[in-house]
LORO-454783 format. One record per residue (C-alpha): residue number from 1; residue in three letters; z, x, y. Coordinates in steps of 0.1 Angstrom, whole numbers, plus 5000, padded with zeros to 4 digits. Example, Ala and Ser with C-alpha at 12.3 -4.5 7.8 and 13.67 -1.06 7.14 Angstrom:
> seq:type:Z:X:Y
> 1:ALA:5078:5123:4955
> 2:SER:5071:5137:4989
This chain:
> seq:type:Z:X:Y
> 1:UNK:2969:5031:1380
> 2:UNK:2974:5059:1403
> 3:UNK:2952:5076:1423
> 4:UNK:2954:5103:1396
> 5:UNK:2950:5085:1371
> 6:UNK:2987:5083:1355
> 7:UNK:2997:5049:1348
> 8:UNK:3022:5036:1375
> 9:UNK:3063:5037:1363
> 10:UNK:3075:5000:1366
> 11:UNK:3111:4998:1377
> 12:UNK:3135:4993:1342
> 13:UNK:3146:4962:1342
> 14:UNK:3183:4972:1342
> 15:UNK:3177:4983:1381
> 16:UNK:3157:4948:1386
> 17:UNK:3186:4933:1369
> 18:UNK:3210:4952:1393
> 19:UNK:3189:4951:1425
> 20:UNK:3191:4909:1415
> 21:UNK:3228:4914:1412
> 22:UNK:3233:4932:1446
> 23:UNK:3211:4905:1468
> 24:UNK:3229:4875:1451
> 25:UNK:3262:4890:1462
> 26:UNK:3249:4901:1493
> 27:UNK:3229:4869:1499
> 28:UNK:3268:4845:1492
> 29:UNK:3286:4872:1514
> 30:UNK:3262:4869:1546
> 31:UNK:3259:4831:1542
> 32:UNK:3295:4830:1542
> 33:UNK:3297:4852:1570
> 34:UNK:3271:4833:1589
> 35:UNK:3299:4798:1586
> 36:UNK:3327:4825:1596
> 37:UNK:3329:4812:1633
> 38:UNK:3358:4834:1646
> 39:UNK:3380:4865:1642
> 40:UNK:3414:4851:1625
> 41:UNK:3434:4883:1614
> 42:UNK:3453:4893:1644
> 43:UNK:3460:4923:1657
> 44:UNK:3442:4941:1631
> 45:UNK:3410:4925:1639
> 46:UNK:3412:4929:1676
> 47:UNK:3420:4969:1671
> 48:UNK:3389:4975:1650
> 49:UNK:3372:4958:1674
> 50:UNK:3387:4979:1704
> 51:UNK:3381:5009:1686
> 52:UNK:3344:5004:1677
> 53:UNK:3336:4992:1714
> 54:UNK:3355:5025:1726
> 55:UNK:3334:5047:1702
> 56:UNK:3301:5025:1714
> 57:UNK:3309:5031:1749
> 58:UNK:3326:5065:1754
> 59:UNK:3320:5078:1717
> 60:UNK:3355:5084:1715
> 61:UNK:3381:5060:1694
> 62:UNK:3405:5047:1719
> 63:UNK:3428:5014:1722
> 64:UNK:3432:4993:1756
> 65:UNK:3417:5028:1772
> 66:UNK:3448:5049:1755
> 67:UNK:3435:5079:1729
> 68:UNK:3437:5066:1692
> 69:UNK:3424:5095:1676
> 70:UNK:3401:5094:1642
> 71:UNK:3393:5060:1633
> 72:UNK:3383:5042:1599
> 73:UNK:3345:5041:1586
> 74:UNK:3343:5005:1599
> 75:UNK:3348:5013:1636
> 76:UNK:3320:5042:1637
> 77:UNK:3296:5018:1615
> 78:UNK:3297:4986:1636
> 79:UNK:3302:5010:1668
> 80:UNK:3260:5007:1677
> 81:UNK:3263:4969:1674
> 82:UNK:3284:4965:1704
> 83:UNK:3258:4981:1725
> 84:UNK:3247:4940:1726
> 85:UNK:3255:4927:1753
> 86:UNK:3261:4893:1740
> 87:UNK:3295:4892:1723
> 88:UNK:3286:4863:1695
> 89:UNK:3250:4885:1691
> 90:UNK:3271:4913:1685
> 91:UNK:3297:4898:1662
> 92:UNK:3270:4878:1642
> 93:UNK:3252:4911:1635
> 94:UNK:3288:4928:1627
> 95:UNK:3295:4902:1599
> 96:UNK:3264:4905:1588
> 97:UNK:3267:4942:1582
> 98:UNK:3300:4936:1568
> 99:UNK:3285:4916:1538
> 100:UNK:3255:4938:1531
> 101:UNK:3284:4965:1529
> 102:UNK:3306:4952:1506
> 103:UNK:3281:4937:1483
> 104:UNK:3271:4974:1473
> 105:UNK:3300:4979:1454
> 106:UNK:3282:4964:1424
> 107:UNK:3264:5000:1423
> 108:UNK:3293:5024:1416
> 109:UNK:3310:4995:1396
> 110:UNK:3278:4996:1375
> 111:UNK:3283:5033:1374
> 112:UNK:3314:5032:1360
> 113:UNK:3309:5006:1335
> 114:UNK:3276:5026:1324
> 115:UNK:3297:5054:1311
> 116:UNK:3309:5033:1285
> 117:UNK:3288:5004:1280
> 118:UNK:3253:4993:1278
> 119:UNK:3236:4983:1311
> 120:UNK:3236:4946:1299
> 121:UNK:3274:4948:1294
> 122:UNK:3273:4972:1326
> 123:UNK:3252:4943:1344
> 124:UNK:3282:4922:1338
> 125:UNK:3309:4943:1348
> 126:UNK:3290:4948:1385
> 127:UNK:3284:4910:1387
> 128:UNK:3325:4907:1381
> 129:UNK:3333:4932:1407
> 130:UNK:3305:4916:1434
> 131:UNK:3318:4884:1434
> 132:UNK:3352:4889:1426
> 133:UNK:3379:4868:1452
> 134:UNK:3382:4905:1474
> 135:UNK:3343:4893:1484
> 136:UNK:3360:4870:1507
> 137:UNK:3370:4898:1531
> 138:UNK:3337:4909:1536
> 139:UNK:3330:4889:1574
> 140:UNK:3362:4896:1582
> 141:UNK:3366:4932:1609
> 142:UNK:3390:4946:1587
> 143:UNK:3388:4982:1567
> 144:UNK:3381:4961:1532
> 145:UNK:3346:4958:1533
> 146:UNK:3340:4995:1538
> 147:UNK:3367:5003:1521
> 148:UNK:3362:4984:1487
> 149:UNK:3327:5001:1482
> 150:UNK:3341:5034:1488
> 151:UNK:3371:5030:1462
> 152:UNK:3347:5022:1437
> 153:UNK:3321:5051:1442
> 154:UNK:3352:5072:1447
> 155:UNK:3366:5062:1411
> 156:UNK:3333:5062:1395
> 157:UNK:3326:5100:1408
> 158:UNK:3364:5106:1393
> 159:UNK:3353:5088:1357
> 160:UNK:3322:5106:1357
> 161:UNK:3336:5141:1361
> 162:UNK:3367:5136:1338
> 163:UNK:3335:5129:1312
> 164:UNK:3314:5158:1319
> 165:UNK:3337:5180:1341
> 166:UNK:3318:5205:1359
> 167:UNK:3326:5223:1392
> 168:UNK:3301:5203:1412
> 169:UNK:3315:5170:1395
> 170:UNK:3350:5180:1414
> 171:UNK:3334:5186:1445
> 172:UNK:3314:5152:1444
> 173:UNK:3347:5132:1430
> 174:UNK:3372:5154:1459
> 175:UNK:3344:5138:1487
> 176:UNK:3344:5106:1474
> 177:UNK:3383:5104:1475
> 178:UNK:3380:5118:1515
> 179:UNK:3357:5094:1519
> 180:UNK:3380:5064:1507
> 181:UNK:3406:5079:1526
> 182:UNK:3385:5077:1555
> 183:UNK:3382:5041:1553
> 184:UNK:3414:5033:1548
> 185:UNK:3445:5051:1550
> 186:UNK:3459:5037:1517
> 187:UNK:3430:5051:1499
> 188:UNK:3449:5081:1496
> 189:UNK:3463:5067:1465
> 190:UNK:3431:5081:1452
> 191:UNK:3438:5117:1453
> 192:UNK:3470:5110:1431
> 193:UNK:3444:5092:1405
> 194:UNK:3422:5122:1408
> 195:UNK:3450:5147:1400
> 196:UNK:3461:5128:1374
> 197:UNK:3428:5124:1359
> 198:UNK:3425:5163:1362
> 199:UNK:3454:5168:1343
> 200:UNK:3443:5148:1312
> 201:UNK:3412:5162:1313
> 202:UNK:3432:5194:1311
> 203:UNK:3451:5184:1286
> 204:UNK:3422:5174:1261
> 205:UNK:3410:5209:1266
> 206:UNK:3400:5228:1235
> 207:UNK:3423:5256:1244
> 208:UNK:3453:5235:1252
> 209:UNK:3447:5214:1221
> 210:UNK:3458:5246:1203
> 211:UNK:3484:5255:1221
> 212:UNK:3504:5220:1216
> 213:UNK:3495:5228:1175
> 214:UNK:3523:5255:1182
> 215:UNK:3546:5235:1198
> 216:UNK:3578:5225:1182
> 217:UNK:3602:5194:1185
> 218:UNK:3626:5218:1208
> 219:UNK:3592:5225:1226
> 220:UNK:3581:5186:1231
> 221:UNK:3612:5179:1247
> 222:UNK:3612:5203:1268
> 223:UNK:3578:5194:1285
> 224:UNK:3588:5160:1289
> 225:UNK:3622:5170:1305
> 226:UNK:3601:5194:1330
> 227:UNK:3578:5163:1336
> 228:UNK:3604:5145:1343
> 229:UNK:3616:5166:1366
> 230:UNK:3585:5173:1382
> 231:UNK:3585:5138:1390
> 232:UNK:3624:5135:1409
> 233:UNK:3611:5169:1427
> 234:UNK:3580:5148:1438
> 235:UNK:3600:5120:1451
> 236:UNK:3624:5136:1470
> 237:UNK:3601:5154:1488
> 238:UNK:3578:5125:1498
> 239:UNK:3607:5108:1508
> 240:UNK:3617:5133:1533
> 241:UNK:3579:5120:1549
> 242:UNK:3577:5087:1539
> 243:UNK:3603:5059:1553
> 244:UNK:3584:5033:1532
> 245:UNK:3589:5053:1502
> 246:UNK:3625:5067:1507
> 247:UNK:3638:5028:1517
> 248:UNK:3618:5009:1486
> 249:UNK:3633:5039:1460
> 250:UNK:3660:5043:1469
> 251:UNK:3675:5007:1477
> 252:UNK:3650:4981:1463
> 253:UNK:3643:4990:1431
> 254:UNK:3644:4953:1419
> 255:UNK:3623:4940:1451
> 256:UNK:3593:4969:1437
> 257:UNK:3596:4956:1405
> 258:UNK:3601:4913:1414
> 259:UNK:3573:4915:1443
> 260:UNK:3552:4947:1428
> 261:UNK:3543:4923:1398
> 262:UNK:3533:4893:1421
> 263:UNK:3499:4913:1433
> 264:UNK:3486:4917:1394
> 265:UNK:3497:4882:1388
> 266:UNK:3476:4867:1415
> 267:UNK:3451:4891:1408
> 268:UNK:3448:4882:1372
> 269:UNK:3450:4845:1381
> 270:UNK:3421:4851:1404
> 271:UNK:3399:4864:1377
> 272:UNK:3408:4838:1352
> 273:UNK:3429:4859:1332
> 274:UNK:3403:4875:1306
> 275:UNK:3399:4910:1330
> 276:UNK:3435:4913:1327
> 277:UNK:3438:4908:1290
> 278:UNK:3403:4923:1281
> 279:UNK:3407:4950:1304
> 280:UNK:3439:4966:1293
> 281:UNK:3433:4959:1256
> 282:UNK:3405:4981:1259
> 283:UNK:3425:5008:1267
> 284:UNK:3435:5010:1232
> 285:UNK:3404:5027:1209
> 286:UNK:3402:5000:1179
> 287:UNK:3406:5018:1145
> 288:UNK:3380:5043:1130
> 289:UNK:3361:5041:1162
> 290:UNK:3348:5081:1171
> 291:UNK:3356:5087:1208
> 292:UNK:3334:5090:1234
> 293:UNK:3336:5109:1262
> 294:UNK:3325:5080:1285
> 295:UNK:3352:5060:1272
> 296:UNK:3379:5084:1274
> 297:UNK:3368:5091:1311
> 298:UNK:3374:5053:1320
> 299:UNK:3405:5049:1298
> 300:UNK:3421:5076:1318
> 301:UNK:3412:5066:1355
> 302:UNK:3418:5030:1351
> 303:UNK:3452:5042:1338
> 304:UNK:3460:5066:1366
> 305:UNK:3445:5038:1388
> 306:UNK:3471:5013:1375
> 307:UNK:3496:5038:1377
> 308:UNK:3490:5048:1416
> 309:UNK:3477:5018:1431
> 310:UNK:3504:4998:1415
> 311:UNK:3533:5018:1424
> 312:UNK:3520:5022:1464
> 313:UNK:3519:4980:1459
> 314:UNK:3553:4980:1445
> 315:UNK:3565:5000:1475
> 316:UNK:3548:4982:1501
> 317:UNK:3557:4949:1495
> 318:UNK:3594:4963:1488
> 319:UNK:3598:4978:1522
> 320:UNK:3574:4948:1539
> 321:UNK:3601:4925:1525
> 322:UNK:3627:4944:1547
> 323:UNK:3608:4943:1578
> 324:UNK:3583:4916:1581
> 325:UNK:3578:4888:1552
> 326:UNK:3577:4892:1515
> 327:UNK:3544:4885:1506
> 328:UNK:3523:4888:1476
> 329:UNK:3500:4919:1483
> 330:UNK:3471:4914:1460
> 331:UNK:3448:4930:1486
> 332:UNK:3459:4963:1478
> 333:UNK:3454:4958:1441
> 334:UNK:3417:4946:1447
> 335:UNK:3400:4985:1436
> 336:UNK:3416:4980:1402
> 337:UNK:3386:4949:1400
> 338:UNK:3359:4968:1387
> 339:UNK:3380:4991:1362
> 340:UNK:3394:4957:1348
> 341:UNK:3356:4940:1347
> 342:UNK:3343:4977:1329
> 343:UNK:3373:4975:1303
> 344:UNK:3362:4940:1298
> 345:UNK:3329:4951:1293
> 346:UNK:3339:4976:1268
> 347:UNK:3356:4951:1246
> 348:UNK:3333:4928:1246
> 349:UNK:3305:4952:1239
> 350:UNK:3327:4962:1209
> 351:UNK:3334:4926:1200
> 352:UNK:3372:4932:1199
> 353:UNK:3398:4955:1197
> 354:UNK:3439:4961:1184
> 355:UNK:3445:4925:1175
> 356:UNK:3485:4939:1187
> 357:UNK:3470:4954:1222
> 358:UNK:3453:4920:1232
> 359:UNK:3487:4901:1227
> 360:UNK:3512:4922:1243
> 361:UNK:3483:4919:1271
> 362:UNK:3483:4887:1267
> 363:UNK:3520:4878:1267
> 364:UNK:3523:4902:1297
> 365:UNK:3498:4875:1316
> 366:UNK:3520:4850:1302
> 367:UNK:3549:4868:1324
> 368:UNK:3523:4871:1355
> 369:UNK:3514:4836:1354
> 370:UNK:3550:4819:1351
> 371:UNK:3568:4843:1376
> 372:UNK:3542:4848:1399
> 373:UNK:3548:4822:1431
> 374:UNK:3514:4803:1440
> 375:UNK:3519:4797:1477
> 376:UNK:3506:4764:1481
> 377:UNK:3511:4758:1517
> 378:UNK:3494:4794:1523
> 379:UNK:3454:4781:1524
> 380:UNK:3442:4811:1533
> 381:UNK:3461:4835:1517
> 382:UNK:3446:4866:1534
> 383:UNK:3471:4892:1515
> 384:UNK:3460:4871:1478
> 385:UNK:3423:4856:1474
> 386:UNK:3433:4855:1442
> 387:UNK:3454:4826:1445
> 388:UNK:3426:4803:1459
> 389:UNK:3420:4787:1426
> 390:UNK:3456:4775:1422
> 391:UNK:3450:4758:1463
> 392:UNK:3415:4742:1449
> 393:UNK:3438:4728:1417
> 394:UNK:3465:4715:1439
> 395:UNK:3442:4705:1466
> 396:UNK:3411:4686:1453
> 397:UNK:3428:4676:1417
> 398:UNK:3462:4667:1433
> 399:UNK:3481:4692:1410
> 400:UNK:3515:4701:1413
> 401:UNK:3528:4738:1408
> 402:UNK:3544:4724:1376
> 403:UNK:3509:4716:1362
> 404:UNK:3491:4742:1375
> 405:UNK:3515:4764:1354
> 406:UNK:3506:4747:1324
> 407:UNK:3471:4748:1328
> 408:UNK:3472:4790:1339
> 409:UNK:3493:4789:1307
> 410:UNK:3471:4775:1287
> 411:UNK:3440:4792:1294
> 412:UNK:3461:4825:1292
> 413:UNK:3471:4815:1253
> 414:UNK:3435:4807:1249
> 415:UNK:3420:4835:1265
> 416:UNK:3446:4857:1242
> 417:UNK:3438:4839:1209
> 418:UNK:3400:4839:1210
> 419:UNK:3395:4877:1224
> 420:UNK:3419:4884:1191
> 421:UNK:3402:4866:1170
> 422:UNK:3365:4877:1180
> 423:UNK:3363:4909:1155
> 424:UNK:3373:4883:1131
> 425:UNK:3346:4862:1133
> 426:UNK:3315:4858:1107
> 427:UNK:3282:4870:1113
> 428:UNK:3276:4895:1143
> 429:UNK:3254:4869:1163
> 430:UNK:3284:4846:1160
> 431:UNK:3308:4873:1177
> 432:UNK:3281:4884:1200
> 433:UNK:3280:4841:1212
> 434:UNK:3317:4842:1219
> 435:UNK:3316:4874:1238
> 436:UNK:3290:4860:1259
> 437:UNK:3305:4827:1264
> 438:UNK:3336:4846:1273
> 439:UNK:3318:4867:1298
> 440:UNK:3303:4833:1313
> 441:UNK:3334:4820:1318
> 442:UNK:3350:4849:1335
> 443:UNK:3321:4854:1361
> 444:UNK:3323:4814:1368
> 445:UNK:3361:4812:1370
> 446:UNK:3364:4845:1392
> 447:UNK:3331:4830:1415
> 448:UNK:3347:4801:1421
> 449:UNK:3377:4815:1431
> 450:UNK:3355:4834:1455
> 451:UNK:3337:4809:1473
> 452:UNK:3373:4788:1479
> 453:UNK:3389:4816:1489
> 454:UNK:3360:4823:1521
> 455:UNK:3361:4781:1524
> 456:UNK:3399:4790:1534
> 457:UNK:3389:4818:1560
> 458:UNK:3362:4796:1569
> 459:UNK:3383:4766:1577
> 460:UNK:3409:4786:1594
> 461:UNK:3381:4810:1619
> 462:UNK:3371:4771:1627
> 463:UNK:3403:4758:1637
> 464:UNK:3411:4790:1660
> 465:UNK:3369:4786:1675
> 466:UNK:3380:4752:1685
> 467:UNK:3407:4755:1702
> 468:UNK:3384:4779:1726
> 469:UNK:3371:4765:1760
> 470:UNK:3336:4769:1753
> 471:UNK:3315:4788:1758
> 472:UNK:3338:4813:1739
> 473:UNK:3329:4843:1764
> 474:UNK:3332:4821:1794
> 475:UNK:3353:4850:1813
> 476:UNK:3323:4879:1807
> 477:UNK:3299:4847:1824
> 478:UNK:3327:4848:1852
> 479:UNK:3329:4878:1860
> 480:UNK:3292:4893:1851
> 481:UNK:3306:4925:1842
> 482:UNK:3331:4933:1863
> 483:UNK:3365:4941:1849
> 484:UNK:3397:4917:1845
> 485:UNK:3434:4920:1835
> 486:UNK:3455:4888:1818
> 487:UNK:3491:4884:1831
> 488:UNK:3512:4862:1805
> 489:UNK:3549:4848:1802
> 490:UNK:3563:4829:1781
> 491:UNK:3534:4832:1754
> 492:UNK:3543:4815:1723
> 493:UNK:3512:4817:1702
> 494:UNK:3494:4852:1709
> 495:UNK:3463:4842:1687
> 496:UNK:3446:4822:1723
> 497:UNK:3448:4854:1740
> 498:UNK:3440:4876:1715
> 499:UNK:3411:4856:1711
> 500:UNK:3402:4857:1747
> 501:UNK:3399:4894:1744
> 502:UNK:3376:4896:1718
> 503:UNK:3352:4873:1728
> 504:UNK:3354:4888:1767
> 505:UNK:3344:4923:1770
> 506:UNK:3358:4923:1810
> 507:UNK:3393:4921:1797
> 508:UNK:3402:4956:1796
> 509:UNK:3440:4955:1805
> 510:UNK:3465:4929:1790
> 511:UNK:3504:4924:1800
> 512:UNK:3524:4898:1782
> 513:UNK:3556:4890:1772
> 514:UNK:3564:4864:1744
> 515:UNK:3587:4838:1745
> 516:UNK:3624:4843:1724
């Protein structure tokens, strides 16, 4: 009781049940994070790590002493940490933030799930998107672990206005997209999902609903020639800003499509196939089913989401392929996760859907699975987590890529044939058994693929650590403060002396020149 006498409010036990999720996902991301040893993702760990000690020590973002101008969330977060003196103190306690960060992603990815399911269902959905495979990034100083938690909130606050839309919904779901931005620069991919969002929700208006009653054929094609248009107008002027985007359109249209459709494949493979199935199946309302405004608000952002953040990976790994390596870009595909896991929850909850929507889902993971390549000598993949659980297959049961095809196509067919037949079954409790033992096996199959994927980034941080004369900051114990500058020729491997920077704060100017 209270000191007035009202009986104390006890916690409900979906916010137990959540709080629970958030410290098991926090508590496998900071023990992870405690066996990370070493930075490994050069140079973009090294410039987060320049840019954080600039803002710590001059409060101004700045590279190797030049001006760098705004820099992402992650730099001004783990900025107060470098005032340690101790470089591995200071990187311990950066990880550790790091994890604690990108475990709260299971809030907003409850949130968007609640709109449309039940917290139990919900519960699941933020359990998917906590330990999904992008977990991994979390002790590694990159944008992701900032910039995964702030996608999600970002396209929660988008679903939850396009279901109530009010004035200071927009406000809330504009800041949240600035806010991803903010973290990283491809988040701005989420202003496109909000405008597209804002135009469905303009188009279910009551007013425009009875303005299309008056449309005619002539009238129909006419609005989908302006769209059209619309849409050449918007591309030619982007690519007067955008090299990326002007290169990928305009020449490698076959790379976007080829390498765009690698990052879902791994992604889906990562997963174990259900979210992808599940998840776009979902979109489809089953028949005599009343809509919901919840539902229609995560229908439309996860397919504006799909739409945007597919297209910017098409055009990435198009142009990337020209430039640098053609790689499987999973990574930016990651804040489609919990979308997928809430559409997964949503047809579970309703114990099926369109028998025809889960097998042209399924046969497109069928396509995923066989065309997507698996990388085997890549353990770590840093650009696809998802693609850890073909490296366990190959590398603790021996399989070949041939087998491992098999088996991905196998579970696909049997992922595809149960969720069909599940609103087919006898007896609700029957369904309701499947749909859990489905949900079971999606959270253990996308865990797993987790936990290899940071044994990868483990493995690899070790490796670079031991190559290190020891201790690691040796030249800060030289020195005792004072200043130093690294002369190099000939350098064939960069990673030693990016290394050395790091771990030595007195290196403050570097000169090198690599080897041909």
């Amino acid at each position: 009781m209270t000191s007035a006498g009202r009986p104390r409010r006890r916690p409900s036990s979906e916010i137990v049940g959540l709080c629970l999720i958030y410290a098991a996902t926090a508590g496998l991301a900071l023990w992870q994070a405690s066996n990370h040893l070493s930075p490994t993702i050069f140079t973009d760990e090294i410039e987060m790590t320049q840019l954080a000690r600039s803002i710590a020590e001059t409060g101004h973002a700045a590279l190797r002493g030049l001006p760098a101008g705004t820099a992402p969330v992650a730099a001004y977060l783990s900025a107060p940490l470098w005032w340690v003196d101790d470089v591995p103190t200071a990187y311990a306690l950066i990880k550790s933030l790091g994890a604690i960060l990108m475990a709260t992603a299971v809030f907003p990815a409850y949130g968007i799930a609640r709109l449309a399911v039940r917290p139990p269902w919900a519960l699941f959905a933020a359990a998917g998107a906590g330990i999904s495979p992008a977990l991994a990034y979390a002790p590694i100083l990159v944008k992701e672990p900032t910039a995964y938690p702030a996608a999600t909130l970002a396209l929660f606050l988008v679903a939850r206005w396009v279901a109530r839309p009010t004035a200071p919904g927009l406000l809330l779901a504009s800041g949240g997209c600035i806010l991803g931005y903010w973290t990283k620069d491809q988040l701005a991919v989420l202003f496109p999902v909000l405008g597209l969002s804002a135009l469905a929700v303009m188009w279910r208006t009551d007013p425009m609903v009875a303005f299309r009653r008056t449309w005619t054929p002539g009238d129909w094609v006419g609005v989908v020639t302006l769209g059209l248009g619309a849409i050449v107008v918007a591309g030619a002027y982007i690519s007067q800003r955008s090299t990326t985007w002007y290169v990928s359109t305009t020449f490698f249209q076959n790379r976007m499509l080829e390498y765009g459709l690698w990052a879902p494949g791994a992604l889906a493979i990562g997963l174990g196939m259900v979210p992808l199935i599940a998840g776009l199946a979902s979109l489809v309302r089953p028949k005599g089913e009343e809509p919901r405004p919840g539902v229609e608000a995560l229908t439309t952002v996860t397919v504006a989401s799909i739409v945007c953040f597919g297209s910017y990976t098409a055009i990435k790994a198009a142009f990337l392929s020209t430039v640098f390596a053609t790689l499987t870009l999973e990574r930016n595909l990651i804040f489609l996760v919990p979308l997928l896991f809430a559409g997964t929850a949503l047809f579970l909850e309703r114990r099926g859907g369109r028998w025809w929507a889960v097998v042209a889902a399924g046969c497109f993971g069928l396509y995923l699975v066989s065309s997507t390549p698996y990388s085997l000598t890549e353990y770590p993949n840093y650009e696809a987590h998802g693609l850890a659980i073909v490296a366990l297959a190959n590398r603790l049961f021996r399989w070949p890529a041939q087998t491992i095809e098999h088996a991905l196509v196998v579970v696909t067919v049997a992922a595809t044939v149960v969720l069909a037949l599940i609103p087919r079954l006898r007896g609700r409790q029957v369904a309701m058994l499947v749909a859990g033992l489905v949900a079971a096996f999606t959270l253990v199959w996308t865990g797993t693929t987790e936990v290899y994927a940071a044994h990868g980034e483990r493995l690899f941080s070790e490796r670079l650590y031991n190559s290190l004369p020891k201790p690691a900051n040796w030249l800060d114990r030289s020195t005792q403060g004072r200043s130093a500058v690294f002369l190099g020729q000939g350098v064939r491997d960069p990673n030693p002396v990016s290394l050395l920077e790091f771990w030595n704060r007195s290196l403050t100017k570097i000169w090198t020149r690599t080897s041909g």
